[in-house]
C-alpha positions in Angstrom: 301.4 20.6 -2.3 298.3 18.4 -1.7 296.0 20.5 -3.3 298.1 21.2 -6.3 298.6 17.0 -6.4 294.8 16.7 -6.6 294.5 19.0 -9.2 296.7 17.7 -11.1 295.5 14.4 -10.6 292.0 15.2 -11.2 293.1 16.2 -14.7 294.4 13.4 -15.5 292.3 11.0 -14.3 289.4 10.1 -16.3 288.3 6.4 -14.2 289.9 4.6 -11.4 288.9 1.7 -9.6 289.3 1.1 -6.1 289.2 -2.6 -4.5 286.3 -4.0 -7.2 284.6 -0.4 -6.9 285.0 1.6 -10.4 285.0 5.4 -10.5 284.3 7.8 -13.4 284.9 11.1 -13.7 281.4 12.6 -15.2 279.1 15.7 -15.1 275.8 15.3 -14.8 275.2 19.4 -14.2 276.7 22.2 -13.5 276.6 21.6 -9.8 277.2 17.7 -10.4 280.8 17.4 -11.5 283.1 15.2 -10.2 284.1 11.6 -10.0 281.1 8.8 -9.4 280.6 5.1 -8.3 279.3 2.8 -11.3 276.5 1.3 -9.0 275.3 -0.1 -12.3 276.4 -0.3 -15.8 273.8 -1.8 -18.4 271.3 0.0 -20.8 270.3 1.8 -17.9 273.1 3.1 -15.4 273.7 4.1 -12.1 276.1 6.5 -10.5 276.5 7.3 -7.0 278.3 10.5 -5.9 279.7 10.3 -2.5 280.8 13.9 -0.6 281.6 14.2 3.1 280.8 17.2 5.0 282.1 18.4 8.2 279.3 19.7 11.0 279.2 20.4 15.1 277.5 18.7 17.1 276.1 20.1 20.6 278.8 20.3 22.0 280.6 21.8 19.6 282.6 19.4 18.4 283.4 18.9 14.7 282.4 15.7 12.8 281.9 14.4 9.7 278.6 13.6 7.9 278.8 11.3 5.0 275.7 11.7 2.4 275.4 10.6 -1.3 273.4 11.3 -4.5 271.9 9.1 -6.9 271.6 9.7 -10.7 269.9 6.9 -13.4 271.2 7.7 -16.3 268.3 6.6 -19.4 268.5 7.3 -23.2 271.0 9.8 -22.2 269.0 11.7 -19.8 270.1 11.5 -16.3 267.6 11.7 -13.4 268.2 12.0 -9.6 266.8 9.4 -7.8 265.9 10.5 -4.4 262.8 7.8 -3.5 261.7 4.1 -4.9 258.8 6.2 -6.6 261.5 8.1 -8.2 263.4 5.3 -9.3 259.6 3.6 -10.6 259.0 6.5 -12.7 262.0 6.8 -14.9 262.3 3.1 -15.4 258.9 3.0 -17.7 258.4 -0.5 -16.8 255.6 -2.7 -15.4 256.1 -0.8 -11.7 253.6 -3.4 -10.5 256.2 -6.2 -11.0 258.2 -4.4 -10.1 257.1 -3.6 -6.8 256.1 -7.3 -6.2 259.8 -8.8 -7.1 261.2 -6.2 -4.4 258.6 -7.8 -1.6 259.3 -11.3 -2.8 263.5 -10.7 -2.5 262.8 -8.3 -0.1 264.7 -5.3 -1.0 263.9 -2.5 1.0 264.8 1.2 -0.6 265.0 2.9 2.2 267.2 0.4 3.9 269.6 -0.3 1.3 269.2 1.8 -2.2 272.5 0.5 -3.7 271.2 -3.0 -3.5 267.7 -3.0 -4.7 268.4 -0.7 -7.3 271.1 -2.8 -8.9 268.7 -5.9 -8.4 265.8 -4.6 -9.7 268.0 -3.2 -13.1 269.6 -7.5 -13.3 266.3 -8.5 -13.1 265.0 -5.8 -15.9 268.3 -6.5 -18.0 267.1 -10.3 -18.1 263.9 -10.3 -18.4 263.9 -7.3 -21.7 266.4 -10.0 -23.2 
């Protein structure tokens, strides 16, 4: 009956929102369907897709392992952002800048992507105004 539920439901449901977080449901592929975190929603967007995975460790035992991907979605084309450089190259802006507003607010990447990314695209929004 779950699964059937979650079909269903998955039909159905085009957005959702849970606490402040807002999910759409979006395909960015044929691999990529499925419903996605509005990291960022301005002329340039961000999505997050979040999946679980269930692995064994040493000693066997099951766990899971949470991982994510990130798309920018520009002028309609969506890109996977897997690194800062990534992220640099697809925003076709002054990466120097940039580069130097992430050191002086010091937003790491690799530390936390959800963050810098959505600061650095406030930032853009503001200063394109």
């Amino acid at each position: 009956i779950k699964l059937w539920w979650k079909e269903l439901m998955s039909e159905k449901l085009d957005e959702f929102y849970i606490q402040e977080r807002h999910f759409i449901k979006t395909k960015f592929n044929e691999s990529a369907e499925g419903y996605y975190e509005v990291l960022f929603d301005g002329t340039k967007k961000v999505f997050v897709k979040w999946m679980k995975k269930t692995e064994r460790n040493q000693s066997e035992e099951m766990h899971y392992v949470s991982y994510h991907q990130i798309f920018l979605k520009k002028d309609d084309q969506h890109y996977n952002i897997l690194t800062f450089k990534d992220f640099l190259n697809h925003l076709n802006s002054n990466k120097k800048a940039i580069t130097q507003y992430c050191k002086s607010n010091r937003l790491r990447f690799r530390k936390d992507p959800f963050t810098c990314m959505k600061q650095v695209l406030s930032y853009l929004e503001k200063v394109n105004q």
